[in-house]
N, C-alpha and C positions, 0 to 999 in steps of 0.2 A: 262301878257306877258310870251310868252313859250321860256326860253332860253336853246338853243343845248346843250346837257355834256358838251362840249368842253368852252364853254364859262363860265361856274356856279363860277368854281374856281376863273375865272379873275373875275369877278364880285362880290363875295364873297372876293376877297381880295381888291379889289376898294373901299368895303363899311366898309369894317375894316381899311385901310388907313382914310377914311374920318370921321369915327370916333375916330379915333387916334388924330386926329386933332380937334377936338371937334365939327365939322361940324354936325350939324341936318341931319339925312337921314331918309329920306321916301321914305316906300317901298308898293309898294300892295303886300297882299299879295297870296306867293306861288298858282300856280295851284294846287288841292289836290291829282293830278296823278303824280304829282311829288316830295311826300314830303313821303318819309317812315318812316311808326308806325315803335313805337320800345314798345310794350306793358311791362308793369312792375307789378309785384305782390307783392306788398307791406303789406298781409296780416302777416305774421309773424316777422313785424319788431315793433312790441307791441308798446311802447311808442313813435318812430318816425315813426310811421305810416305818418302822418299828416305833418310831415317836410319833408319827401320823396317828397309826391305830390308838396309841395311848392318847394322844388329842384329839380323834372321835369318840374315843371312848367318853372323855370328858365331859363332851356336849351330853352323850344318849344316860352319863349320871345326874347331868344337871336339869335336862328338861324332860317332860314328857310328850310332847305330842308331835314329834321329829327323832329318829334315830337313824343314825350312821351306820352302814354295815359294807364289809368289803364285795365289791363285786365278784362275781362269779361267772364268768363268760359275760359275751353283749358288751354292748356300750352302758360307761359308766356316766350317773349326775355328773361326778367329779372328778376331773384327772388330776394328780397331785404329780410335780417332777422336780428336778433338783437343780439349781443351775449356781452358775458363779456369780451374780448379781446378788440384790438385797431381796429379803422375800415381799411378794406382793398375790394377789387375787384377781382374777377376770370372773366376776358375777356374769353373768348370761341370764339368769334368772332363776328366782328363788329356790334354793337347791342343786344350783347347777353353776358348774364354772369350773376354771382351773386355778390352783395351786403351786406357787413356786418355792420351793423350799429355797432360799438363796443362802450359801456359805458366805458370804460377804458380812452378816448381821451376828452369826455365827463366829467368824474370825474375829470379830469385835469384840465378843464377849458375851452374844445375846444367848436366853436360854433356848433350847431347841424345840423344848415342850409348848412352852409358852409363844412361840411360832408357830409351833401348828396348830393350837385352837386359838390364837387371832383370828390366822389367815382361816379356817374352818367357820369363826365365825361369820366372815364378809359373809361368807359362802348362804350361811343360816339368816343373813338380811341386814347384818348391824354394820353402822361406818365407822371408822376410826373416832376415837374420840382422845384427843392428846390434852387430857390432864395432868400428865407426869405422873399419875399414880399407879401405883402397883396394885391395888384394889383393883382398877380398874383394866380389864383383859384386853379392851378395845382401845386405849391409852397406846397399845402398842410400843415401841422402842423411846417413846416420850418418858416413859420410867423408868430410862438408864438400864443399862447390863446387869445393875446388879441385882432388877427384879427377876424375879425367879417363882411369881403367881403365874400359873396356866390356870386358876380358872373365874369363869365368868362372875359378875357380880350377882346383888338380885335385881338389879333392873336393867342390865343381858339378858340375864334367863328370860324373865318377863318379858321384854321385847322379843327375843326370838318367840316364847310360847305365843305371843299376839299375832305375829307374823305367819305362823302356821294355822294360826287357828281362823285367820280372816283371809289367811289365800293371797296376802300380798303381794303385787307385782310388782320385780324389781325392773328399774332401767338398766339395761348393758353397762359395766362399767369396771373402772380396773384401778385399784385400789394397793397405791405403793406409799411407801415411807416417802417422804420430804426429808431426805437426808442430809442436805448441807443444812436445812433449818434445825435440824436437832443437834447439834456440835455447838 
């Protein structure tokens, strides 16, 4: 079923209400003229090469009208890279940006997964939201080490599906933990 722009969001937030509610949705899925790559290069993110792809994979199970797929020559949406800092995001705009997987968040105790679809998420148009909850994907390290959810809520999903489905344009922007404020 080909649904008009105008309809994606209502229906994207229909399907996040009904799973809010715990209701089973079944969906076929997306036409593939309707669903924008957002490609990722994840060769220089050394030891979380392999949790990246499981944190793309995450987004392209939870939404439909945005999937992740690793580059294949060319230049990528998304360069993902490892460093010794805390992890953070450089959005460039919707779909584009880079990636810092940081060992610092890591050595803390944080989970590895649930780092890479935060920071995947800036990438898909959402801000941090530090409610300390674990429910909550975009909460980020506000919900302590010992959360261990990588995935998004339903009103993540929704909000990315809106974001794609209305061509959202992001400001430049870079998007790190407040770390002495979380201690």
């Amino acid at each position: 079923m080909n649904l008009p722009r105008t309809l994606r969001p209502v229906v994207g937030l229909l399907i996040a209400f009904l799973l809010a509610l715990g209701l089973p949705v079944v969906a076929s899925a997306a036409p593939e003229a309707n669903v924008r790559v957002v490609t990722y290069d994840a060769s220089q993110a050394a030891e979380f090469r392999d949790v990246v792809d499981a944190g793309a994979q995450i987004w392209n199970d939870h939404v439909q009208n945005v999937r992740f797929e690793p580059a294949t020559g060319g230049a990528a949406d998304v360069v993902v890279l490892a460093d010794n800092g805390w992890p953070r995001a450089e959005v460039i705009g919707l779909g584009k940006g880079r990636v810092w997987m940081g060992r610092q968040a890591v050595n803390e105790g944080h989970d590895t997964l649930r780092i890479a679809a935060h920071e995947l998420g800036h990438i898909l148009g959402l801000p941090d939201n530090r409610t300390g909850l674990c429910e909550d994907l975009m909460s980020g390290a506000s919900a302590g080490p010992s959360c261990k959810n990588p995935n998004p809520n339903p009103v993540e999903i929704a909000e990315v599906e809106r974001n794609f489905a209305q061509g959202v344009i992001l400001e430049r922007r870079v998007y790190t933990e407040d770390v002495l404020a979380l201690r």
